[in-house]
C-alpha positions, 0 to 999 in steps of 0.5 A: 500500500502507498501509505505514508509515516503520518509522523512524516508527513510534511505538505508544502507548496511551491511555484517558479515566477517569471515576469508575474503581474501582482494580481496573479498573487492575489489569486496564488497566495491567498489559499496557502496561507489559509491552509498554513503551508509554506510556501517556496518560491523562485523568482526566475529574473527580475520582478517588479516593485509591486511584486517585491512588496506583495512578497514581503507581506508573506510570513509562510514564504521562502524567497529563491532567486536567479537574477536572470531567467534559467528556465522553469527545469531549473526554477522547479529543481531549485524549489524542489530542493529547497523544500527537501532540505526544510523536511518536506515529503510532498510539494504541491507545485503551482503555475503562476496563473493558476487559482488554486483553492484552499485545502488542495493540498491536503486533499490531494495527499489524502487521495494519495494515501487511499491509492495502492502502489507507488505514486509519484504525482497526484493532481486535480482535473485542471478547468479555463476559468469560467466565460474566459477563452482558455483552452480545455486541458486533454489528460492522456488516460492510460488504458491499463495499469503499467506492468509492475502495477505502480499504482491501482485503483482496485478497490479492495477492503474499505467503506463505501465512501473511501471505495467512491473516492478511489474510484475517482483515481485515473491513471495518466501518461504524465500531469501538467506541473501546475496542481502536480502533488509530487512525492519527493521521496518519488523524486529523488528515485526518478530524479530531476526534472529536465532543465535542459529543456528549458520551459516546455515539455518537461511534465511530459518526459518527467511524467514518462521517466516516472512510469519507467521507474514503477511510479504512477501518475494520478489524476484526482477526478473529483477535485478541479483546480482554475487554471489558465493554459495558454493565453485567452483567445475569442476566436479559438484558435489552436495553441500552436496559433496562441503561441509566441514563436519562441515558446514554439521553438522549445515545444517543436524542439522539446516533443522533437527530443522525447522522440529519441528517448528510450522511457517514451513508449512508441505508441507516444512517440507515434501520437506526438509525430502526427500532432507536430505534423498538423501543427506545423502544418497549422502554423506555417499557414496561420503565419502565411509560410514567412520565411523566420517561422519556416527557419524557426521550425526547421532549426527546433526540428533540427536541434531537438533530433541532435540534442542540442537543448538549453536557451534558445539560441540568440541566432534564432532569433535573429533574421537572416542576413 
């Protein structure tokens, strides 16, 4: 069973700020200061004033800084870590732009603790905000338990009402970082998270890295969590449309990579070749074939194939001569 010594059991919450706006806090911080957590954060670069002083308000906070952006790999490494040294046994990990409501966590872990096997993350169904244009986020649902059964939703003895809960537990091929509940007893056996890929994809392989180690993914069917994937967008378009060219580059190069790692299943690897292939096709004609998106595709193709990972490279950036 995934049970827990209770009297080492510490939750605590933690998030990678980049750039944020002092109104995303109102939404992030409130519900873990009601829950009593503390709260890990990484400034990955500079904030604002405004942003200092909303920080400086924060009793349950520990404050870790970059003074410049070095990817949200490394930003979640550094909370992980941090959180890891102060005892922590599970963190809750938080996008900036998520609204996260109080007692997440603590149902989150209780959800654990019911499952069986080994569970390295738990996470809630992550839902746009009500009347705003963002996208929909699509779980990848496994269709049967991995062999050496890392985790199982069978319910054995219990009452009805525990059995209901577990139930409600789904097996996934990875969860969004954001609401992810990680073991960081899990995450020292499955080891970091990617900070080579930068900012995209690293749930993904992570999530693939796990289920090759014997630990589970686990989406808690019954708790939702407000979260803005992407950028809002009144004619709905693709994400690959929403996208800045630079977050294009480390999704195109990102997903190009996992195709070479041996944790990813094939049947992955065959879902994700024909999805780039539409989205390219989308965003080549989304931006009319201009000549910097076609050099921007080609070279994230070509960097990810041969592992050439980290920053963008300035050169990409850059137009042709």
């Amino acid at each position: 069973m995934n049970r827990t010594d209770p009297n080492a059991v510490k939750l605590a919450a933690a998030t990678v700020l980049y750039e944020p706006a002092v109104e995303m806090l109102d939404d992030l911080v409130p519900p873990i200061a009601a829950d009593g957590l503390r709260f890990f954060i990484f400034l990955n670069g500079p904030v604002s004033e405004a942003v200092e002083q909303r920080l400086d308000l924060m009793s349950n906070a520990r404050i870790l800084r970059s003074p410049t952006n070095i990817g949200l790999g490394a930003g979640l490494n550094a909370v992980v870590r941090a959180a890891e040294s102060d005892g922590v046994s599970h963190l809750l990990l938080l996008d900036q732009d998520s609204s996260p409501q109080a007692g997440l966590c603590a149902a989150l872990h209780e959800r654990c603790e019911r499952g069986s096997g080994r569970i390295a993350a738990i996470g809630p169904v992550l839902v746009p905000p009500p009347g705003e244009a963002f996208l929909p986020m699509r779980y990848a649902r496994r269709k049967k338990a991995a062999s050496g059964e890392a985790f199982s939703s069978e319910v054995g003895t219990g009452s009805r009402e525990e059995n209901a809960t577990k139930q409600k537990l789904s097996e996934v091929d990875f969860l969004p970082t954001s609401g992810s509940l990680i073991s960081l007893a899990a995450w020292r056996e499955i080891g970091p998270f990617r900070d080579d890929y930068f900012i995209d994809g690293i749930d993904v392989e992570w999530g693939f890295r796990a289920w090759s180690r014997g630990y589970a993914c686990v989406l808690a069917e019954d708790l939702a969590m407000v979260h803005r994937w992407g950028s809002a967008d009144a004619d709905h378009r693709p994400q690959i449309l929403r996208q800045s060219d630079i977050r294009n580059y480390y999704y195109i190069r990102n997903a190009v990579n996992g195709l070479r790692l041996r944790h990813i299943p094939l049947r992955w690897k065959l879902h994700v070749t024909g999805r780039l292939a539409m989205q390219t096709l989308l965003l080549l004609a989304g931006r009319r074939g201009a000549a910097s998106v076609r050099r921007l595709i080609g070279r994230a193709i070509a960097d990810g194939w041969a592992g050439r990972l980290g920053p963008i490279p300035t050169m990409v950036l850059q137009p042709p001569a």
